[in-house]
Structure formats: C-alpha cells, structure tokens
C-alpha positions, -999 to +999 in steps of 0.1 A: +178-114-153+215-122-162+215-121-197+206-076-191+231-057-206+243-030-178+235+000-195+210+023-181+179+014-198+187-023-196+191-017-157+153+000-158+139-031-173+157-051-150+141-031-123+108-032-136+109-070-136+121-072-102+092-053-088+069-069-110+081-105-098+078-093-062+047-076-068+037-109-087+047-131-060+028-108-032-004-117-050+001-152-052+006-158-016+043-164-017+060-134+005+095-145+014+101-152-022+086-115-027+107-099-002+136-114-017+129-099-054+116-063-033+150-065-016+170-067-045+149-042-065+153-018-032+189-022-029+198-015-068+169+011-074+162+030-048+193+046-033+188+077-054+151+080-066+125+088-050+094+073-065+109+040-067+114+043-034+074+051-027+067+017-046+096-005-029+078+009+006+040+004-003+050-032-016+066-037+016+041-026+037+012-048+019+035-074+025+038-066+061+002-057+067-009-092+050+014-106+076-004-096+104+021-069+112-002-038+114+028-014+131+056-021+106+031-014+080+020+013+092+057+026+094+060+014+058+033+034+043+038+062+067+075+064+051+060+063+016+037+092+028+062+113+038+082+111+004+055+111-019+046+145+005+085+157-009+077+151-045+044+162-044+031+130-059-008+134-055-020+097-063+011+080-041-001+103-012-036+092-020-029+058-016-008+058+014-034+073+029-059+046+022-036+018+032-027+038+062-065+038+067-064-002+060-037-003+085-055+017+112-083-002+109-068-034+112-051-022+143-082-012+162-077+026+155-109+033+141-106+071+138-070+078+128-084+051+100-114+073+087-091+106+090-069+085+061-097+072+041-116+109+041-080+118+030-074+096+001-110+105-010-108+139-011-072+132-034-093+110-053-120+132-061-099+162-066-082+142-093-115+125-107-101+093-101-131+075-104-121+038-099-104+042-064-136+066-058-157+034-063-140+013-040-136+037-013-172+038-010-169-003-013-150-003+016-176+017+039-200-003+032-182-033+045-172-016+069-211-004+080-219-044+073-195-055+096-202-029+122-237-039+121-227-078+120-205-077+155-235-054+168-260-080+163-236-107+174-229-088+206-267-079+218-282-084+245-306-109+234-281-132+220 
C-alpha cells in the first residue's frame, strides 16, 4: 500500500484494497485485523462520499453483529439505511434492510425483523434481483425449521 502514487485514481485503488482486505479479513474470521483495514479505509474515504460511507457501515456492522453485538449493529446498518435513503440507492436500502432483519432477529425482535425482510423483498423483486430473492426465501425456511425445532423441543410431552 506504500508504493500508491497519491494521485486521485491511485488513492481509489488504494481504497478499494483497503475494503477488500477488511472485507477479506471479516470472512476469514480475523475481525480486529478487519477493523483495523475498515478504520483506515473509513478515515481516508469516507469523509466526503456517501456510498463509501454505506459500505464502511454495512462492513462494520457484519462485523459487529458476528460479534454478538446485535445493538451496535443494528445502529450500524440503521446508519447505512438512512444514507443510502439520501442517495436513493435502491439495492444498499435493500440490504440494510435484510441485515437489519438479521439483526432483529438475532436480538429477539421477531416482528421489527419480518417488517425488514418483507422490505428488502419487495426492493428485491421490484428490481428483479433474483439471487437475493432466492435467499430471502432460504432464510424463511430456516427460519420456519427452526421455529418448528424449539416447538418440538419445548412440548409438553418432552
């Protein structure tokens, strides 16, 4: 990352690879090493653009929410929601709202939860994006399986 030129498509690259690596990093399990890389990315390209900004919170809410910290990434995502609202970005307001429905879930609120994923679906299928469609419907059935699973678990007869 030293050896880029500071000139303004050189500082793009270098912020493409700095939210790549933290995004990298995320996957592989390795989050203070991603927040470090998201912290850097956030602090040199951010300040003044907006959909940057969207990506810097989402990754930093994943981060937060894989943590355990259901709240903060909640905040997080609810902070990308509200920008990507200002642009009028429809697929970063889609997916804010399904990992604010993630969130939700994870935090026990069950209906705020299904108010985001009915919201991100109806983005979703407004702009035929088929894939997230898909796994919408994935996630209700897991959802229904696991519902029934704690059911069972919990009858009387057990």
């Amino acid at each position: 990352l030293e050896l880029v030129i500071n000139n303004s498509q050189a500082i793009e690259v270098k912020g493409r690879i700095l939210y790549d690596l933290a995004e990298f990093l995320f996957r592989a399990g390795k989050m203070t090493q991603a927040k470090e890389y998201l912290s850097q990315y956030r602090a040199e390209h951010c300040l003044d653009d907006q959909l940057n900004s969207i990506r810097a919170d989402m990754l930093k809410g994943k981060i937060a929410h894989a943590q355990g910290r259901f709240i903060e990434a909640i905040e997080l995502y609810s902070q990308a929601h509200g920008i990507a609202q200002q642009v009028n970005s429809l697929s970063d307001l889609a997916n804010s709202c399904n990992s604010l429905g993630n969130a939700e879930r994870d935090s026990g609120e069950y209906q705020l939860a299904k108010n985001h994923f009915h919201c991100a679906l109806d983005m979703w299928t407004r702009m035929g994006h088929t894939e997230s469609i898909a796994g919408i419907h994935v996630n209700r059935s897991e959802e229904r399986r696991v519902g029934e699973e704690c059911r069972s678990r919990w009858a009387p007869d057990h």
